[in-house]
C-alpha positions in Angstrom: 112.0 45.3 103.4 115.8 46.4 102.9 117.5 47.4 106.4 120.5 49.7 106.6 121.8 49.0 109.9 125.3 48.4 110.0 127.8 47.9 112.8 131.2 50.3 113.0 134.0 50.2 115.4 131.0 48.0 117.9 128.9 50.5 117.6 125.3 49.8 116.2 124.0 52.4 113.5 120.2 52.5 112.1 122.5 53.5 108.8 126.3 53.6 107.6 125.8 57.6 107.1 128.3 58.9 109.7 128.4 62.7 109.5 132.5 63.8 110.0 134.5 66.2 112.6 134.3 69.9 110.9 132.0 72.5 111.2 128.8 71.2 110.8 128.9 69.3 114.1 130.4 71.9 116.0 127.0 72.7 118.2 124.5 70.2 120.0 121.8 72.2 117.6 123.3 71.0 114.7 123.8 68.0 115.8 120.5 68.0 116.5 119.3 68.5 113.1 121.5 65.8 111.5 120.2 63.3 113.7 116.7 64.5 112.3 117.9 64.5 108.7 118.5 60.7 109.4 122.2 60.5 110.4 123.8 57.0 111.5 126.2 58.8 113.9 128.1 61.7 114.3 131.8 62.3 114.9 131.8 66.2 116.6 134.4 68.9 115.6 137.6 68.5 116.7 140.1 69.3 119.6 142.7 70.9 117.5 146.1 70.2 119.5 147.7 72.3 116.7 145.9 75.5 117.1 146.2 74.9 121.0 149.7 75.1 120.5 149.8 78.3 118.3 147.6 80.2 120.9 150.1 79.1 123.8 153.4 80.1 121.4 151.6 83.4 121.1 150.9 84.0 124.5 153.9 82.3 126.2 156.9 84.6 128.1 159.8 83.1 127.5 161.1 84.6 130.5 158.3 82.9 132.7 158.2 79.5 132.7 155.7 79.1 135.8 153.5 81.2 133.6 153.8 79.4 130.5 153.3 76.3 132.4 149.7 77.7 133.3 149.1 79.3 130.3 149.2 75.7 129.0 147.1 74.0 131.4 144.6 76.6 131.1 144.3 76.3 127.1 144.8 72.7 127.0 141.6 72.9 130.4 139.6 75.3 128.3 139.6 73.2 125.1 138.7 69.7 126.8 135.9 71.6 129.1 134.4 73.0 125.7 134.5 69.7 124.3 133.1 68.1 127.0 129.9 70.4 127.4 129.7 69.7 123.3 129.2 66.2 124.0 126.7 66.5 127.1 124.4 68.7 125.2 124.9 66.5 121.8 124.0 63.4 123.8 120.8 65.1 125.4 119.3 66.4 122.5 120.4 63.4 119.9 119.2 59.8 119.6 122.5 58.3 117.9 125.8 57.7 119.0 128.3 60.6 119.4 131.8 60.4 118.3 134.6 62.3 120.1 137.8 63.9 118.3 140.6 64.9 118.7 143.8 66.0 115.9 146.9 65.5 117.9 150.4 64.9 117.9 151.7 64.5 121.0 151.7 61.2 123.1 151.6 62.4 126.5 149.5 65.1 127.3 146.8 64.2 124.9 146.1 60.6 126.1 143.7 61.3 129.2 141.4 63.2 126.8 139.6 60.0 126.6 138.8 59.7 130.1 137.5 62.7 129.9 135.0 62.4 127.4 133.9 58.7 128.7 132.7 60.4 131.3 130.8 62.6 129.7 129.2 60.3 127.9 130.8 60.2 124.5 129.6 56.4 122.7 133.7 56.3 121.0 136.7 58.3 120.1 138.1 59.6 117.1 142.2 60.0 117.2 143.3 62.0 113.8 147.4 62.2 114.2 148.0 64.4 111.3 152.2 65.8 110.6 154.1 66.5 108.1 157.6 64.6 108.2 160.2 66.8 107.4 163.3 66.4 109.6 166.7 65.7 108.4 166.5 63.1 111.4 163.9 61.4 110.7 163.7 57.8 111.7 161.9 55.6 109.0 158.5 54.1 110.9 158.6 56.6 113.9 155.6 58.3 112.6 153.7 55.2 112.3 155.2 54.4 115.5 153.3 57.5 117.4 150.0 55.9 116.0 150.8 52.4 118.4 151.9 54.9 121.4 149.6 57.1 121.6 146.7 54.1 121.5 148.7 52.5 124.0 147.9 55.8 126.3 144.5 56.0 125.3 143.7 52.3 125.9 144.7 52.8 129.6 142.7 55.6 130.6 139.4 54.4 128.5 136.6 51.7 127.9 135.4 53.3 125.1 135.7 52.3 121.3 138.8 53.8 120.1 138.9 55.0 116.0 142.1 55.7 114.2 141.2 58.2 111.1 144.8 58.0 109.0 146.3 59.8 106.1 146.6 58.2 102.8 150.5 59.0 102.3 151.3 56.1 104.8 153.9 53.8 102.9 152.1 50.6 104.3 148.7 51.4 105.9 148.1 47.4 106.1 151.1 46.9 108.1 150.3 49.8 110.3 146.2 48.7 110.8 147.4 45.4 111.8 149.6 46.8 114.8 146.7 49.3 115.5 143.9 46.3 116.0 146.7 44.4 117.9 146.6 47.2 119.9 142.7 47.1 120.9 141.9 49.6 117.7 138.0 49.2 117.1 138.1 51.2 113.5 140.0 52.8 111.3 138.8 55.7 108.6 140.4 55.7 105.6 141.3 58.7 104.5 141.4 62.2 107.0 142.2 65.2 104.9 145.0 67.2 105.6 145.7 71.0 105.2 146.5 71.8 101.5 148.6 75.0 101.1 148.3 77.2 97.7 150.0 80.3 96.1 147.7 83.1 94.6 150.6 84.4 92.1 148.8 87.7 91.5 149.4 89.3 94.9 152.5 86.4 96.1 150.4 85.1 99.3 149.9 82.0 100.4 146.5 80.7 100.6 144.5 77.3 101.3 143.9 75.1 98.8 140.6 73.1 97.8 138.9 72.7 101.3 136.1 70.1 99.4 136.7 66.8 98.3 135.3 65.8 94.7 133.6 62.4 94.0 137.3 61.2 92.5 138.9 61.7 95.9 137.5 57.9 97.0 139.3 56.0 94.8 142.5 56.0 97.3 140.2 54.6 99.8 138.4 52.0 97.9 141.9 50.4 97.0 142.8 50.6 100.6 139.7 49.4 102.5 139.4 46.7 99.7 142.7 45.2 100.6 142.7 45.8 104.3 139.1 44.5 104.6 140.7 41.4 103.4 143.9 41.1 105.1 142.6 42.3 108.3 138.7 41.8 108.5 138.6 41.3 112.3 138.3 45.6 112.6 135.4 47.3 111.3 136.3 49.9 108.2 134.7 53.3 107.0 135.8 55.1 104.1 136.4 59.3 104.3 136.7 61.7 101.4 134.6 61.6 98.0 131.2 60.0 99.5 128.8 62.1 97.8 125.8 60.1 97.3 124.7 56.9 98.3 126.4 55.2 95.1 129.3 55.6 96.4 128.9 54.2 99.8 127.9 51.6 98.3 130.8 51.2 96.9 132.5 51.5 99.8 130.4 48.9 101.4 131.4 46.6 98.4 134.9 46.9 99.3 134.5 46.1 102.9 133.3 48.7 105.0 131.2 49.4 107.5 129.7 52.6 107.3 131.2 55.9 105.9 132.2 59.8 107.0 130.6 62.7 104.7 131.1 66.1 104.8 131.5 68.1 101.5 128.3 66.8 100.3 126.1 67.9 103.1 127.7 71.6 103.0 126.5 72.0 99.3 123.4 70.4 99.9 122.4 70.6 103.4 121.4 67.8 105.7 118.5 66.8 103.6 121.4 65.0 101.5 121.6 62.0 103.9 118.0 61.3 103.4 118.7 61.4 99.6 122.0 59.3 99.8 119.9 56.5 101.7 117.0 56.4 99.0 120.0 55.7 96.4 121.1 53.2 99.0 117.9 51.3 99.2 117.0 51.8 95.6 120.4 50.0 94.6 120.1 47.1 97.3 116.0 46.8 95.9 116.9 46.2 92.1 119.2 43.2 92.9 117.2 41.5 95.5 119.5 43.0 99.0 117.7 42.8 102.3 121.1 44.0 104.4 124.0 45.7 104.6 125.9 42.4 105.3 124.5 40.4 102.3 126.9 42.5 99.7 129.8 44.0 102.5 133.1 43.0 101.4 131.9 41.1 98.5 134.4 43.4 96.2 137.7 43.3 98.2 140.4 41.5 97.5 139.5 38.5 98.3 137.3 38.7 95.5 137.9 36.7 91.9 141.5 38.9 90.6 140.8 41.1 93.6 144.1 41.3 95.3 145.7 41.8 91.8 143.3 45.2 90.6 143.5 46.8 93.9 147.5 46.4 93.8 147.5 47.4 90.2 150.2 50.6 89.8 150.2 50.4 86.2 148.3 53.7 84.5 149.5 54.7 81.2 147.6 51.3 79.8 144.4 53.3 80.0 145.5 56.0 77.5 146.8 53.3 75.0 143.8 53.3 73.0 142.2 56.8 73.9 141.2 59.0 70.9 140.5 62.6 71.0 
């Protein structure tokens, strides 16, 4: 008999299936539900710092700062109380571990979240530091930097696991994991998905772009996990973006992680997917003889035979060479 319990971020799971922060775990009922449907965990919607901060730039008088200054601790109040009732209902009605999040930027007011949803019972927390880099001042590795500070903060105010969820335009994410487990970092996710802004030429508006991933999207993070698994095996790994079916967190597995986020897959198919994705799962590990998660995690990374060499592999054009229409 095959088991699918896997570990992420010290956190046992009955399976790797972690559902992601968005609007499908945005209630305890549907929570609820995908804990029936046979999820391994699930990470709830997010504190959205960014949308905090465009309700208090709408509200605030620039002409009264003592009522800007509670206009902001009222939003930022209202946001973690809602949060925190999310997580005490989510914890009463479910029978796996619930994941905290927050999408921030800041590395002050932000930090004592944590403390916050400890208390109210939370089993770890997801930080998601999401910008976009555009100043003519920029220091090189500041961004990067916030990622250290803000777990610095966090660390001191909080027992619980702490998961980093980073971007895939990171120049070094292997440099930058390193620091982050130095720093008490129980996982990292690999990749969040940011914002993607689009024109619709016909009426000259801007509009969002493709909110879904597509099965391609997980290439990015196999190459990733494969060589961070490797370089820095001593933190647990999950891959984000392009899971679809249980083939390809399997491939994940393969490349060294622990478990994996969906999302896309379970909003065109509903939560009967995850039930689905671990029959592939099981199936795959049955045909060659698998028993657990462990017996084939990692066993395509980059320590594997010429590993190191195809996952750092830039080279493209080669594949056309001999392509025929």
């Amino acid at each position: 008999m095959n088991s699918l319990e896997t570990t992420f971020a010290g956190i046992s799971l009955r399976n790797p299936i972690i559902v992601s922060s968005s609007g499908l775990t945005d209630t305890a009922a549907k929570c609820q539900a995908l804990d029936k449907a046979g999820a391994g965990a699930i990470v709830l919607k997010s504190i959205l710092e960014e949308q905090i901060m465009q309700q208090y730039d709408r509200y605030s008088d620039p002409t009264n700062p003592e009522g800007n200054d509670y206009l902001n601790t009222y939003l930022t109040a209202n946001s973690l109380n809602t949060h925190t009732m999310l997580i005490k209902e989510a914890k009463r009605l479910c029978s796996i571990p619930i994941i905290a999040s927050i999408n921030c930027s800041s590395t002050d007011e932000w930090t004592t979240f944590a403390q916050t949803v400890e208390e109210a019972g939370a089993d770890a927390i997801e930080i998601n530091i999401m910008e976009v880099q555009t100043s003519l001042d920029y220091s090189y590795g500041a961004y990067e930097q916030k990622h250290i500070d803000i777990l610095s903060r966090i660390r001191k105010h909080t027992r619980l696991p702490v998961i980093f969820k980073l971007e895939r335009q990171l120049t070094n994410p292997i440099a930058l994991i390193n620091q982050l487990y130095a720093g008490g970092a129980a996982g990292i996710v690999l990749f969040n998905r940011p914002y993607r802004p689009d024109i619709n030429i016909d009426n000259g508006n801007f509009t969002a772009g493709e909110m879904w991933t597509r099965p391609s999207d997980i290439c990015d993070a196999l190459r990733w996990t494969g060589i961070a698994s490797a370089r820095i095996p001593q933190i647990d790994y999950a891959i984000s973006g392009g899971v679809h079916d249980g083939w390809a967190a399997v491939k994940a597995i393969l490349t060294g992680a622990s478990a994996v986020e969906v999302c896309t897959t379970l909003f065109w198919n509903g939560p009967q997917r995850i039930e689905v994705m671990l029959q592939q799962m099981k199936q795959w590990m049955e045909e060659r003889g698998l028993h657990s998660i462990n017996q084939f995690r990692a066993r395509m990374n980059a320590y594997a035979a010429e590993g190191s060499r195809l996952f750092e592999r830039t080279q493209f054009m080669k594949y056309f060479s001999s392509y025929r229409r």
